[in-house]
Backbone as a chain_set.jsonl record, in Angstrom:
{"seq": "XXXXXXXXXXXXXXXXXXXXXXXXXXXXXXXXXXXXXXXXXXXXXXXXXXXXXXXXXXXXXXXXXXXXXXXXXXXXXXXXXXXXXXXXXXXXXXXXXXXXXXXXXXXXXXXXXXXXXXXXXXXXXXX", "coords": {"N": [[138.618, 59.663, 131.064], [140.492, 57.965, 129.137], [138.937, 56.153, 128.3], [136.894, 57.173, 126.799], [138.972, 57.451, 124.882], [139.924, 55.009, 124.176], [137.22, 53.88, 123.195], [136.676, 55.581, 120.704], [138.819, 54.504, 119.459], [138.484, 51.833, 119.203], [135.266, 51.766, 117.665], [136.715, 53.17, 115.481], [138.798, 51.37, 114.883], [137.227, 49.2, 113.965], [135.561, 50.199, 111.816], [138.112, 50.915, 109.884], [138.994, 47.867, 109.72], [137.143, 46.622, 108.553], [136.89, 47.597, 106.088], [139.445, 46.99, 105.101], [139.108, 44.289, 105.227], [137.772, 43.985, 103.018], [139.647, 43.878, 100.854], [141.93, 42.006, 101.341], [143.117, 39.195, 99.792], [143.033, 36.417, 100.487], [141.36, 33.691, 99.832], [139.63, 32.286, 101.47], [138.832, 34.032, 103.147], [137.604, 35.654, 101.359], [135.262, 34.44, 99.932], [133.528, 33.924, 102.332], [132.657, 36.055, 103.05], [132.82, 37.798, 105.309], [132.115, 39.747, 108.125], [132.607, 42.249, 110.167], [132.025, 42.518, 113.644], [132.493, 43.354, 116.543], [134.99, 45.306, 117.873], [137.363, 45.222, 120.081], [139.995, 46.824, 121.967], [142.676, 46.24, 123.984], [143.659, 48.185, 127.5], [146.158, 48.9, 127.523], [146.712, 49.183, 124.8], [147.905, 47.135, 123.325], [146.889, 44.721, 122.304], [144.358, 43.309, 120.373], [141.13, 42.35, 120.395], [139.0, 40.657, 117.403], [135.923, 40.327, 116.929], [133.466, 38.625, 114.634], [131.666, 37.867, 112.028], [130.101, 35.434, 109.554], [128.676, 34.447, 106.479], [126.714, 31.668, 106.538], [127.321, 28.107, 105.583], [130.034, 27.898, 104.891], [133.249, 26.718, 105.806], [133.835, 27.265, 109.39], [136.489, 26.999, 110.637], [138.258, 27.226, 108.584], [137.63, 29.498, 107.749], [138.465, 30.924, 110.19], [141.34, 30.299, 110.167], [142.033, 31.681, 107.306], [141.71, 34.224, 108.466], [143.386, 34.264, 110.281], [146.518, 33.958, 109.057], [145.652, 36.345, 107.042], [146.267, 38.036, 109.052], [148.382, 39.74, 109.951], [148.92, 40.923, 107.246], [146.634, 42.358, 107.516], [146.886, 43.855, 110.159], [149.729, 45.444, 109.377], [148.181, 47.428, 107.742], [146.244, 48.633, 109.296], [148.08, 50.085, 110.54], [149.055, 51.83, 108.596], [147.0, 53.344, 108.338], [145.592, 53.982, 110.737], [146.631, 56.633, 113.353], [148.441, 55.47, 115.549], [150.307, 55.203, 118.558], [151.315, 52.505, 118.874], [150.377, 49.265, 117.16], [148.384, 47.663, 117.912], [148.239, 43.673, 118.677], [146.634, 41.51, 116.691], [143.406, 39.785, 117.42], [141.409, 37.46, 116.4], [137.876, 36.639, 116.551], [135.332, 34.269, 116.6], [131.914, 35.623, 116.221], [129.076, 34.309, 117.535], [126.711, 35.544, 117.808], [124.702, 36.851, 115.774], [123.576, 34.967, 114.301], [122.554, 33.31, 117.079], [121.156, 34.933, 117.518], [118.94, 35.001, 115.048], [118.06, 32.223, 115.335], [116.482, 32.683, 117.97], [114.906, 34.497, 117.358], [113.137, 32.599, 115.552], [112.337, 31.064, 116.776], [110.57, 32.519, 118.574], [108.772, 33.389, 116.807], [107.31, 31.214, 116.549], [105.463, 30.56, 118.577], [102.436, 30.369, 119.958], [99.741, 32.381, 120.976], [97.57, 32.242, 123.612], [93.687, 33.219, 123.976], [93.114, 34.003, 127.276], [90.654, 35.053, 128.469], [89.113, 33.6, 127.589], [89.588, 31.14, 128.781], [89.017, 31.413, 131.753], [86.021, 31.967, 131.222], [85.05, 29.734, 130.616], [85.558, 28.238, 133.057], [84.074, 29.658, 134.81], [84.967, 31.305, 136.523], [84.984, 34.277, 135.533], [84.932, 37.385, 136.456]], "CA": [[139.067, 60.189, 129.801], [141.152, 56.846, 128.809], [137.933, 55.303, 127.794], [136.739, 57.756, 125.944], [139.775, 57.477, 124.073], [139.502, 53.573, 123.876], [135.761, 53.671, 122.432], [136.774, 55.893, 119.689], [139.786, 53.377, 119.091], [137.565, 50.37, 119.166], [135.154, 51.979, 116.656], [138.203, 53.582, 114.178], [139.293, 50.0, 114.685], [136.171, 48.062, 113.72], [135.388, 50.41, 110.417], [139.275, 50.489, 108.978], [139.309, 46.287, 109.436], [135.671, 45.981, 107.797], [137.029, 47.895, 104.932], [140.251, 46.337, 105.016], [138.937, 42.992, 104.905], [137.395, 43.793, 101.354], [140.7, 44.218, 99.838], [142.321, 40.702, 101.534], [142.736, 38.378, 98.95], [142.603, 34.837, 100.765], [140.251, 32.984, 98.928], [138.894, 32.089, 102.767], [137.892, 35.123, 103.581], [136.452, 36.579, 100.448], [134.43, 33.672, 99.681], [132.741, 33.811, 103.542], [132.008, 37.129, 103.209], [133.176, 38.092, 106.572], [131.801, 41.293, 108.63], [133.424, 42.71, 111.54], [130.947, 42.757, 114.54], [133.054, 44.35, 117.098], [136.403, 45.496, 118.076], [137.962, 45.331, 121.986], [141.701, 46.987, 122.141], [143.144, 46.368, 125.532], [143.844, 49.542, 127.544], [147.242, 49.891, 126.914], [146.662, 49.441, 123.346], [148.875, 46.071, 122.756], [146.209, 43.83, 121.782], [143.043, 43.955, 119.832], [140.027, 41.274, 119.936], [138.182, 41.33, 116.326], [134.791, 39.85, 117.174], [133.577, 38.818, 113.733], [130.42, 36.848, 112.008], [130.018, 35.046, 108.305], [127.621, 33.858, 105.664], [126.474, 30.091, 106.45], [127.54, 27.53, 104.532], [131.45, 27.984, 104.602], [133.644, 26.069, 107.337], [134.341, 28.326, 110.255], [137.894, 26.726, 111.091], [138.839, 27.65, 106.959], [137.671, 31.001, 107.624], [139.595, 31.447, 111.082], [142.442, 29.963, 109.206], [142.136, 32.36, 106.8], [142.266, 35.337, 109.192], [144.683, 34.104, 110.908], [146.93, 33.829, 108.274], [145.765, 37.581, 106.537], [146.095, 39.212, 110.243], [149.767, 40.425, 109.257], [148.624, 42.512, 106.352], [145.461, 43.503, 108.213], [147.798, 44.836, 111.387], [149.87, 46.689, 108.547], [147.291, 48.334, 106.818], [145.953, 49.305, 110.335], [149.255, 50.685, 111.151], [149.136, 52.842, 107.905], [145.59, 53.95, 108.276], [145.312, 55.103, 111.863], [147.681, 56.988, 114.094], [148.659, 54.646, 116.694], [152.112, 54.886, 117.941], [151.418, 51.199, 118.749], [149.392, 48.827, 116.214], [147.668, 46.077, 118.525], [148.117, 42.489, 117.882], [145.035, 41.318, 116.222], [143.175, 38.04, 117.688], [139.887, 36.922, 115.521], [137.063, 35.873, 117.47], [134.113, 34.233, 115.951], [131.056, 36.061, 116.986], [127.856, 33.367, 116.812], [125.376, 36.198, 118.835], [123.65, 36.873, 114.972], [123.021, 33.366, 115.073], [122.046, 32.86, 118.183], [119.721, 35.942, 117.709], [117.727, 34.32, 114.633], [117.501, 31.269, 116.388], [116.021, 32.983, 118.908], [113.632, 35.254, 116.685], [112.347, 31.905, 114.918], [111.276, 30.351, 118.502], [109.364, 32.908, 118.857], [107.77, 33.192, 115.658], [106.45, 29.456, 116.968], [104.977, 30.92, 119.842], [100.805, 30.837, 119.734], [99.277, 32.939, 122.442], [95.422, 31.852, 123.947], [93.357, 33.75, 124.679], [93.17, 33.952, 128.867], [89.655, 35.43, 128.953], [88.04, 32.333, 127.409], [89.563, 30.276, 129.593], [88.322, 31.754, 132.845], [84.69, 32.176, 131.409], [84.765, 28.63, 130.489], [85.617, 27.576, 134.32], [82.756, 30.1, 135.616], [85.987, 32.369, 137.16], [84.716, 35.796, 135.002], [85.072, 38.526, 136.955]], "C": [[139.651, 59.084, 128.92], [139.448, 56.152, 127.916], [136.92, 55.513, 126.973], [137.263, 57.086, 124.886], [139.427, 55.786, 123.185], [138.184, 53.274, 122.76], [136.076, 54.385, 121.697], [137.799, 54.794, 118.938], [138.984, 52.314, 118.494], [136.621, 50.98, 117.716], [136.211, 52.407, 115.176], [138.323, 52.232, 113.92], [138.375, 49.155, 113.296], [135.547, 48.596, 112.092], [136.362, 50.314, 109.393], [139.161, 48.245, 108.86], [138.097, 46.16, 108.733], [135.929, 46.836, 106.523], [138.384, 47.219, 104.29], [139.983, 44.506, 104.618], [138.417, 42.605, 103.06], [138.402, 43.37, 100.336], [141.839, 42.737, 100.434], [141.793, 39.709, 100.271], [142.652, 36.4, 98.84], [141.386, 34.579, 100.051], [139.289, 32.44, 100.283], [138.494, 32.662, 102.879], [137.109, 35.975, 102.902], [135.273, 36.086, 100.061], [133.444, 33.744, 100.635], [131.976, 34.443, 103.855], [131.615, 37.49, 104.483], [132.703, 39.324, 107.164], [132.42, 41.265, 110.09], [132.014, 43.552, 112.411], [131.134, 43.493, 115.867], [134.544, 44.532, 117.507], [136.758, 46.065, 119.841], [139.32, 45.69, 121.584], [141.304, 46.812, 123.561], [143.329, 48.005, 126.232], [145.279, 49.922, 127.435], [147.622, 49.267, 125.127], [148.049, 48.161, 122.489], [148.163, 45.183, 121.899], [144.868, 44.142, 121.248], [142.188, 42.476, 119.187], [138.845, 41.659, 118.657], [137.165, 40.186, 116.501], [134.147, 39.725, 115.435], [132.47, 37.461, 113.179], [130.518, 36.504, 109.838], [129.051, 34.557, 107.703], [127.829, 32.591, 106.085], [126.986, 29.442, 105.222], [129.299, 27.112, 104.516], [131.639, 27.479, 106.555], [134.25, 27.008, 108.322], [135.939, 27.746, 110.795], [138.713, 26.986, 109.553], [138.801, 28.862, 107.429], [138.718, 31.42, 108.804], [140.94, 31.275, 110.668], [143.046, 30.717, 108.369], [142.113, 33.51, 107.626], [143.073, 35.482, 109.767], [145.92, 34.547, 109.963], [146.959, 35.68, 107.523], [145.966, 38.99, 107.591], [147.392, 40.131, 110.243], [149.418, 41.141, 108.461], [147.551, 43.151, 106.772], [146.117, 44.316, 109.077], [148.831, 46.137, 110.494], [149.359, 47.55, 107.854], [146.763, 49.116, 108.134], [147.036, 50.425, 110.426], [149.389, 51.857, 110.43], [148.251, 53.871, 108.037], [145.669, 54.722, 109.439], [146.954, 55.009, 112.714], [148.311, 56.727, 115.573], [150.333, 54.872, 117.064], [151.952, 53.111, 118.359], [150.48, 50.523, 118.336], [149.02, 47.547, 116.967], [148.237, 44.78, 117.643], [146.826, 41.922, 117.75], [144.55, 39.761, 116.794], [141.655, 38.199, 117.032], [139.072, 36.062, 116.137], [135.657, 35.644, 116.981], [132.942, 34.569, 116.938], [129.448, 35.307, 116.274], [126.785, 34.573, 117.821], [123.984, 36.895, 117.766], [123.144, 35.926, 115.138], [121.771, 33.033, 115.737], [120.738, 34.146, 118.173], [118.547, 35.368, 116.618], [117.324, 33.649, 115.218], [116.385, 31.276, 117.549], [114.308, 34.061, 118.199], [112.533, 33.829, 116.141], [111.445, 31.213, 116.298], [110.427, 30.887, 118.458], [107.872, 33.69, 118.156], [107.045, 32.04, 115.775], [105.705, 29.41, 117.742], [103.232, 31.093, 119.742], [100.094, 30.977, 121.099], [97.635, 32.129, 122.481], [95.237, 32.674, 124.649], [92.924, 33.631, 126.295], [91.427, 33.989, 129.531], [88.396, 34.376, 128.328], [88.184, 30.911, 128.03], [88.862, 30.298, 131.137], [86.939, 32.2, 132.774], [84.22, 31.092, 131.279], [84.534, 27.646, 132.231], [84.815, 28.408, 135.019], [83.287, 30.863, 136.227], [85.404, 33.659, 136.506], [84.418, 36.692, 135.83], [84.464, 39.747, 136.202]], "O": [[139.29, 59.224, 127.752], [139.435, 55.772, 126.746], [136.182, 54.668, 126.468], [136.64, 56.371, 124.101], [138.924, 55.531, 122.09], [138.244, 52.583, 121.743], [135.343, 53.707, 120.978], [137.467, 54.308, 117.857], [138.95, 52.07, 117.288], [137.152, 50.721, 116.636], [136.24, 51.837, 114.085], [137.994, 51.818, 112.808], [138.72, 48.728, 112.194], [135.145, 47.774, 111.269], [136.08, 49.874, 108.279], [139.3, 47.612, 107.813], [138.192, 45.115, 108.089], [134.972, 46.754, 105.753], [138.409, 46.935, 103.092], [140.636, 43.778, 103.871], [138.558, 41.655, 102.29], [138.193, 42.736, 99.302], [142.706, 42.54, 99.582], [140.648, 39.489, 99.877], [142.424, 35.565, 97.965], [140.533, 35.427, 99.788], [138.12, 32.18, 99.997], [137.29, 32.411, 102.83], [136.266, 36.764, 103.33], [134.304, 36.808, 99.828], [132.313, 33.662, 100.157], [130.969, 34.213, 104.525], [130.443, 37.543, 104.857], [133.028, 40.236, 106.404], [132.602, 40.326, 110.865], [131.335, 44.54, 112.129], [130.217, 44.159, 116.346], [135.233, 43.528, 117.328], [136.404, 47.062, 120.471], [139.886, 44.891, 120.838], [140.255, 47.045, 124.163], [143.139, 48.971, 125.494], [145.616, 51.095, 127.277], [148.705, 49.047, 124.584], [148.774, 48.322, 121.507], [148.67, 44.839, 120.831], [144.273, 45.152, 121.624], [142.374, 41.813, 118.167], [138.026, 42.574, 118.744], [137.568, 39.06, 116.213], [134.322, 40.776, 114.819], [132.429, 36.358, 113.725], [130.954, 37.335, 109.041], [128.264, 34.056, 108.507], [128.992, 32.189, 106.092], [127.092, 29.974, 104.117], [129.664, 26.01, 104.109], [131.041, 27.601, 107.624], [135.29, 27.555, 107.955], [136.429, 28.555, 111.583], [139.939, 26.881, 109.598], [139.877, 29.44, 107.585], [139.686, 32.129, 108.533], [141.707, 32.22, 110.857], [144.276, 30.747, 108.328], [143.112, 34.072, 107.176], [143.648, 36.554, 109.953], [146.32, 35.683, 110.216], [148.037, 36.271, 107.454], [145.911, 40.199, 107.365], [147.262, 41.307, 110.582], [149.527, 42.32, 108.797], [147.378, 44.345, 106.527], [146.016, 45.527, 108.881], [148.798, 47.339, 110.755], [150.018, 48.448, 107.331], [146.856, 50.34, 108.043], [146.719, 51.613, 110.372], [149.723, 52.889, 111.013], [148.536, 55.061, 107.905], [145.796, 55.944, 109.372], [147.857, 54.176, 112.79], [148.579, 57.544, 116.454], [151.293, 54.784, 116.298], [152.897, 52.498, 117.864], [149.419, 50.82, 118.884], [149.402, 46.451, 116.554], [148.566, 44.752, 116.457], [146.017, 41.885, 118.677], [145.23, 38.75, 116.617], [140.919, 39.145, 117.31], [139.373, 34.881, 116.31], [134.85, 36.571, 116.916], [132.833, 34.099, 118.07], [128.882, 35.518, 115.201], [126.061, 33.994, 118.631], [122.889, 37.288, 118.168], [122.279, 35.774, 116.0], [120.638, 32.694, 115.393], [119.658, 34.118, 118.763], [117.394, 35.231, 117.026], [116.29, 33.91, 115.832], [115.67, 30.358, 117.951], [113.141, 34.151, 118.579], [111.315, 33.936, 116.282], [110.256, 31.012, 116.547], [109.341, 30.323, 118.324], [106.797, 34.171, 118.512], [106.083, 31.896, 115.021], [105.073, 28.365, 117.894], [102.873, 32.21, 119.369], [99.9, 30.15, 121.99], [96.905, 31.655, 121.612], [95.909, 33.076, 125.6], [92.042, 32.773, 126.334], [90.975, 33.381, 130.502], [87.185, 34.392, 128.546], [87.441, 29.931, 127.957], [88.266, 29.326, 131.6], [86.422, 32.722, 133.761], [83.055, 30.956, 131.651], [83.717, 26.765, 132.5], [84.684, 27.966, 136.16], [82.476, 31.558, 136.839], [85.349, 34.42, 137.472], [83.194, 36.771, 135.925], [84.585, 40.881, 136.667]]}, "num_chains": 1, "name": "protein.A"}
């Protein structure tokens, strides 16, 4: 039942901070155009990992900088928004797994198959 509870937490979490982040006015984080990719609370609800990905181009130690820094009015706006009796402490964790997923799509956009069955009629193997 706890984990239930948790996975509704974690989502609640992950849509109030991705709307919350709109309204932060660091010049770090609006410029980066930051999205919130997922949200871990602990299970007794002290701490809260914000998994979190940005437009290229901008320095990722500015932008953590900048969350760091706006995670105080993000934790109070949490606090207002949902009904926690305790408001996690927020830790910002850059999430490179978009990234690493183009990266991984372009490989295999590079990829050129041969055909199999003109190789084994060429060596006299045809079955």
């Amino acid at each position: 039942m706890a984990n239930y509870r948790r996975g509704r937490i974690n989502d609640e979490m992950l849509k109030e901070i991705a709307m919350i982040l709109r309204e932060v006015k660091d010049p770090r984080v609006q410029k980066a155009f930051v999205s919130v990719t997922a949200a871990e609370v602990t299970p007794d609800l002290k701490y809260a990992k914000i998994y979190y990905s940005f437009l290229q181009g901008d320095d990722p130690k500015e932008v953590a900088k900048g969350l760091k820094t706006a995670s105080g009015y993000i934790r109070s706006q949490i606090a207002r928004r949902m009904n926690l009796r305790i408001t996690p402490e927020l830790t910002f964790i850059q999430d490179n797994s978009i990234k690493h997923g183009a990266h991984i799509a372009t490989l295999l956009e590079g990829i050129t198959f041969t055909d199999d069955e003109d190789e084994t009629s060429e060596n006299g193997d045809g079955q």
